[in-house]
C-alpha positions in Angstrom: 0.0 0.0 0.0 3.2 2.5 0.6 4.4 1.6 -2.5 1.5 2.5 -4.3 0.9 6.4 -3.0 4.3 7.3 -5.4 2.7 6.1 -8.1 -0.9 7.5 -7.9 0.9 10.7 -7.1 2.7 10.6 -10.7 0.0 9.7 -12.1 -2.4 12.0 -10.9 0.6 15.1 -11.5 1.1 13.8 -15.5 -2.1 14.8 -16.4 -1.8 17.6 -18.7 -3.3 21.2 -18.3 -5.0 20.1 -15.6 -5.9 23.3 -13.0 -4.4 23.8 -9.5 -8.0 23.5 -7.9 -8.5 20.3 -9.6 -5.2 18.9 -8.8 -5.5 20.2 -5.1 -9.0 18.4 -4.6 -7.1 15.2 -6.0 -4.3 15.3 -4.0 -6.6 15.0 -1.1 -9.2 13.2 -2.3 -5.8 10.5 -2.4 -4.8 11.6 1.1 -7.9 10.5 2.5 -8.0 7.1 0.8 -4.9 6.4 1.8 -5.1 6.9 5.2 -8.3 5.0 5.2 -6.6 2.4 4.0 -3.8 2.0 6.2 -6.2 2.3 9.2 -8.2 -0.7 7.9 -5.1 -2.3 7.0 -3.8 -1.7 10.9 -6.5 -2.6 11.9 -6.8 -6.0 10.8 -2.9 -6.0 12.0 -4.0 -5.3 15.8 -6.8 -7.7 15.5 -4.3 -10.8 14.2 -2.4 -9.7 17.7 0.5 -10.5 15.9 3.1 -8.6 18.2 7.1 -8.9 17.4 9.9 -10.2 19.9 12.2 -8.1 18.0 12.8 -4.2 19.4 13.8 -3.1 15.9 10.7 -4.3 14.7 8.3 -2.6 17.3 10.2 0.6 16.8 9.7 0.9 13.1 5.8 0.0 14.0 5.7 2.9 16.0 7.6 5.2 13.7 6.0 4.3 11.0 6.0 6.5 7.6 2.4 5.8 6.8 0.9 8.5 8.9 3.5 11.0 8.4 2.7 10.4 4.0 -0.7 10.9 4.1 -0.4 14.0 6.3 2.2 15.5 3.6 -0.4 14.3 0.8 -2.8 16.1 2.4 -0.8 19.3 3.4 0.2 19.4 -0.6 -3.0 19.1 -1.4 -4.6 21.7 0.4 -1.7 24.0 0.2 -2.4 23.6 -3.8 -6.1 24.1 -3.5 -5.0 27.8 -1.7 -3.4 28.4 -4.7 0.4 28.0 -3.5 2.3 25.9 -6.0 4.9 25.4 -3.1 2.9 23.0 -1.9 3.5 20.3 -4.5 7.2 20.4 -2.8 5.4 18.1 0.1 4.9 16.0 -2.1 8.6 15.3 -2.9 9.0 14.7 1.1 5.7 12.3 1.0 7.3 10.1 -1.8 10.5 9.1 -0.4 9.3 9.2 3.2 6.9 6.6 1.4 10.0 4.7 -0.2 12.2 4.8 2.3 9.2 3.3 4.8 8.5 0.7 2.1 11.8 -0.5 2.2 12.0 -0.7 6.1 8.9 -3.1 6.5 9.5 -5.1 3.4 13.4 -5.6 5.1 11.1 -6.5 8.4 8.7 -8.8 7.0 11.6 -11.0 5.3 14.1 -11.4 8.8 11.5 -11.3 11.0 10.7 -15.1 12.1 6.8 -16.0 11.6 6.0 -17.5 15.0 
C-alpha cells in the first residue's frame, strides 16, 4: 500500500493542463483514501495480535512513515487548493518518506521469524 501512493501521485501530477484547484482536490481526495486504508489495514494488524519479539521491529511499528505520508499528501494538497504551488514540494518529502518506509517493512517482514 506505501508503495503504491508514489505512483498515484505521478500519475495524478502527469495529467496535462490540468488546473491547480483540480489537482488540489485530487491530492486529497488521495490523502484520504490512503489513510483509510492504512487504518483498515492496521487494523486487521492489531486484531491478528500479531506482536514482534524483535525491538527493531516494534520501533519501526511505531515510527511508521504511513501516517507522516498521508499528512504530507494532504498538506500538498490543500496548500495547492489555496493556490500556493509550493505546496507540490510536500509531495517530494511524502514520496520518499513513502520509499524509504516501504523498504524498512518489506526488510522486516523477510528477517522477521513467523512465530
Amino acid at each position: 500500500m506505501v508503495f503504491m501512493l508514489p505512483l498515484m501521485i505521478a500519475l495524478l501530477l502527469l495529467i496535462p493542463r490540468q488546473p491547480s484547484a483540480a489537482l488540489g482536490i485530487e491530492l486529497i481526495i488521495l490523502g484520504v483514501i490512503h489513510g483509510l486504508g492504512l487504518a483498515i489495514v492496521g487494523r486487521g494488524k492489531r486484531k491478528a495480535g500479531r506482536r514482534s519479539n524483535s525491538r527493531l521491529a516494534r520501533l519501526v511499528d511505531v515510527i511508521t512513515p504511513n501516517v507522516l505520508t498521508t499528512v504530507l499528501v494532504l498538506a500538498a494538497g490543500a496548500s495547492v487548493l489555496a493556490g500556493h504551488a509550493n505546496g507540490l514540494y510536500w509531495l517530494a518529502a511524502a514520496v520518499v518518506i513513502a520509499l524509504i518506509g516501504g523498504l524498512a517493512n518489506a526488510w522486516l517482514f523477510l528477517i522477521l521469524d513467523p512465530d
